[in-house]
C-alpha positions as CSV (number, residue, x, y, z in Angstrom):
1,X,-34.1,-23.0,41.1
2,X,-35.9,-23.3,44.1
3,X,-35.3,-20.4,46.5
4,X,-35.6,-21.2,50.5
5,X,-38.7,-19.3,52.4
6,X,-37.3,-17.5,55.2
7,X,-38.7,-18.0,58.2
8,X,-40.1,-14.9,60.5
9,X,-40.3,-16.9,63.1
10,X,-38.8,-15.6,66.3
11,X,-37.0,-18.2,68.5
12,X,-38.6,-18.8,72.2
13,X,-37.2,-17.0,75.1
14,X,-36.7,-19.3,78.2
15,X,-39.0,-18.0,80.4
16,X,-36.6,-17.1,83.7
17,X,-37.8,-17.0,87.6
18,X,-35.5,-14.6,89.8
19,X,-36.2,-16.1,93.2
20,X,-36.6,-13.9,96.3
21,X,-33.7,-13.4,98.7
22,X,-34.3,-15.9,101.6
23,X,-31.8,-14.3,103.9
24,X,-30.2,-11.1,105.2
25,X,-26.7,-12.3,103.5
26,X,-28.6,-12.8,99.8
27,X,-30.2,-9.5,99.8
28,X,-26.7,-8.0,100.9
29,X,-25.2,-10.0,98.0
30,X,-27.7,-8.3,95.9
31,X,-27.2,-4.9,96.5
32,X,-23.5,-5.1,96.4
33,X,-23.8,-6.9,93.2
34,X,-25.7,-3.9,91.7
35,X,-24.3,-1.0,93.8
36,X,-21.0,-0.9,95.3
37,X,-20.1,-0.6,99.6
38,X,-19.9,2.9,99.8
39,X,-23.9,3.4,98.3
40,X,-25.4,0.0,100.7
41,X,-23.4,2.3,103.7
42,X,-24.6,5.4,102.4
43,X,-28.6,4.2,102.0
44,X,-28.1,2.1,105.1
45,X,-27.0,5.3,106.8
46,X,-29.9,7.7,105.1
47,X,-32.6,4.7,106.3
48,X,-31.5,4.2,109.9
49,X,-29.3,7.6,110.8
50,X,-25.4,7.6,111.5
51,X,-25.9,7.4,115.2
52,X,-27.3,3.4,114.8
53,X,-25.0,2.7,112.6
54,X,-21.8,3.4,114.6
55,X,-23.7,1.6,117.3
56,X,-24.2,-1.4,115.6
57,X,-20.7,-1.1,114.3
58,X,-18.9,-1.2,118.1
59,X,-21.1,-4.3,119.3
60,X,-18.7,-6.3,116.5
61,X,-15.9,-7.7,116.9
62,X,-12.8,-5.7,116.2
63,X,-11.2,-8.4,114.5
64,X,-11.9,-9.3,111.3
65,X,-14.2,-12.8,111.3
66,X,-12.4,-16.3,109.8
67,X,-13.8,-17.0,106.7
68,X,-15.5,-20.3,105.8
69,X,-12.4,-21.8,103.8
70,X,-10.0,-20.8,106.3
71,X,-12.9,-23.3,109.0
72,X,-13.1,-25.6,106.3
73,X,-8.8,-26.0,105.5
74,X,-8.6,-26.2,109.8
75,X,-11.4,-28.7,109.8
76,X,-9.9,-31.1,106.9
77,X,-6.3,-31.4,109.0
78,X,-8.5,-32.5,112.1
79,X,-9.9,-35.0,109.7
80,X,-6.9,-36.1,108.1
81,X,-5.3,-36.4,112.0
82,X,-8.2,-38.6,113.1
83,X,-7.6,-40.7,110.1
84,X,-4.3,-41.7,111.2
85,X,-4.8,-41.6,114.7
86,X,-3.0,-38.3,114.9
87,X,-3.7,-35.1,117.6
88,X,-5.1,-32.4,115.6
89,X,-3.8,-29.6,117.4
90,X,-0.2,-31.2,117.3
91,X,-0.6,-31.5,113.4
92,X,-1.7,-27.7,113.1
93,X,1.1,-26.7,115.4
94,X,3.8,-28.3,113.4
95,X,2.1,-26.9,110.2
96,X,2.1,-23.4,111.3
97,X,4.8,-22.8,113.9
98,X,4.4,-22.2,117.2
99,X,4.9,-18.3,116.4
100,X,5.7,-17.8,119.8
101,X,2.5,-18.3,121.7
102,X,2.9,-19.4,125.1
103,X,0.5,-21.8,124.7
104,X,0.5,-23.1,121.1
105,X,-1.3,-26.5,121.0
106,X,-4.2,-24.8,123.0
107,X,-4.7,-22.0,121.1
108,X,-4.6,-24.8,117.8
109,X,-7.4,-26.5,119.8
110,X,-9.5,-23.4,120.2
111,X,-9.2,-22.8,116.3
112,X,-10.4,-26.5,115.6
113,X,-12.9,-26.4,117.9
114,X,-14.2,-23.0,116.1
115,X,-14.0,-24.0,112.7
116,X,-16.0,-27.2,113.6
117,X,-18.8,-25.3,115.2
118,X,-18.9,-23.3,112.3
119,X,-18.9,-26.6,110.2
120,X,-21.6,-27.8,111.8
121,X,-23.9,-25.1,110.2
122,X,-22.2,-24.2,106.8
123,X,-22.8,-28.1,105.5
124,X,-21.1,-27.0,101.8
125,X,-18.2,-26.1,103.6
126,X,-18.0,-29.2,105.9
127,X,-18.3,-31.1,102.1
128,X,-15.5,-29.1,101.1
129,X,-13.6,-29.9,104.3
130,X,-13.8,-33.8,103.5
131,X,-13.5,-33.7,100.3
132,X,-10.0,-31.8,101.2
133,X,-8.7,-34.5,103.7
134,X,-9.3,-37.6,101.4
135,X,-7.2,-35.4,98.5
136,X,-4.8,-35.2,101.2
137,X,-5.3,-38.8,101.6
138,X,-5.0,-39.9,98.4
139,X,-2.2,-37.7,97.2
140,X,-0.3,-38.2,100.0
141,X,2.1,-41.5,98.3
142,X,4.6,-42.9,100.3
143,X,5.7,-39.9,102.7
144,X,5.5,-40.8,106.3
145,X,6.1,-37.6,108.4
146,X,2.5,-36.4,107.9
147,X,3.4,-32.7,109.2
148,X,5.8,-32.6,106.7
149,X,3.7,-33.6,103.7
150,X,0.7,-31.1,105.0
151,X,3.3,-28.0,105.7
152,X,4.1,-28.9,102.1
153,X,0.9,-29.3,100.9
154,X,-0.5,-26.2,102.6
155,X,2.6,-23.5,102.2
156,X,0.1,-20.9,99.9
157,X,-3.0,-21.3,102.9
158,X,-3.2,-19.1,105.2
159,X,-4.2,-20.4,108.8
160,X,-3.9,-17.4,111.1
């Protein structure tokens, strides 16, 4: 019988490039990927002292800042208004309520006009936020209230 040689080859490695962070944002992704919060703080803290921190923490906003997807959901009910001819900030108002702000459809027009100047810089997001509307669009069937079908649609989003 003929026995089979076994081979000693080893197989090839793909040879892998780790590409340097280009921004601020990927290195912090990086540390907190291999460290958690509290050691970036505590380094942070060790590198530039206590006193710059807390002073760099004050100049920010209080508030926490609206996240890309929360811009992008805003900016795909504009698009879905302006498809059929419909006021954006009228839409987002009878999604959400008017939660008793004095001025509702303003405050709705401030939030669209945010999450499109965020849009305009964040193109992945502004894909996102067309690719949303024309789901909206397309899965929409034969309903005709349009605030209806989106405060449907959008009951687990979060617009606030």
């Amino acid at each position: 019988m003929s026995e089979k040689k076994k081979s000693t080859k080893t197989p090839a490695k793909p040879k892998v490039q780790i590409k340097k962070p280009k921004t601020t944002e990927d290195l912090v992704v990086l540390a907190l990927e291999s460290g958690s919060l509290e050691q970036v703080v505590r380094l942070l803290r060790d590198w530039c002292g206590s006193r710059e921190i807390r002073d760099c923490l004050n100049k920010l906003h209080h508030r926490d800042p609206v996240d890309r997807f929360t811009h992008a959901r805003r900016h795909a009910v504009e698009i879905y208004a302006h498809l059929h001819g419909l006021t954006p900030a009228n839409l987002m108002v009878e999604i959400v309520g008017e939660l008793g702000r004095k001025d509702p459809k303003g405050a709705e027009r401030f939030k669209l006009r945010m999450a499109r100047k965020f849009l305009e810089e964040d193109e992945t997001a502004l894909i996102g936020a067309k690719s949303l509307a024309n789901l909206w669009e397309n899965n929409r069937g034969k309903m005709s209230n349009h605030g209806a079908y989106l405060k449907k649609i959008t009951q687990g989003f979060a617009f606030t």
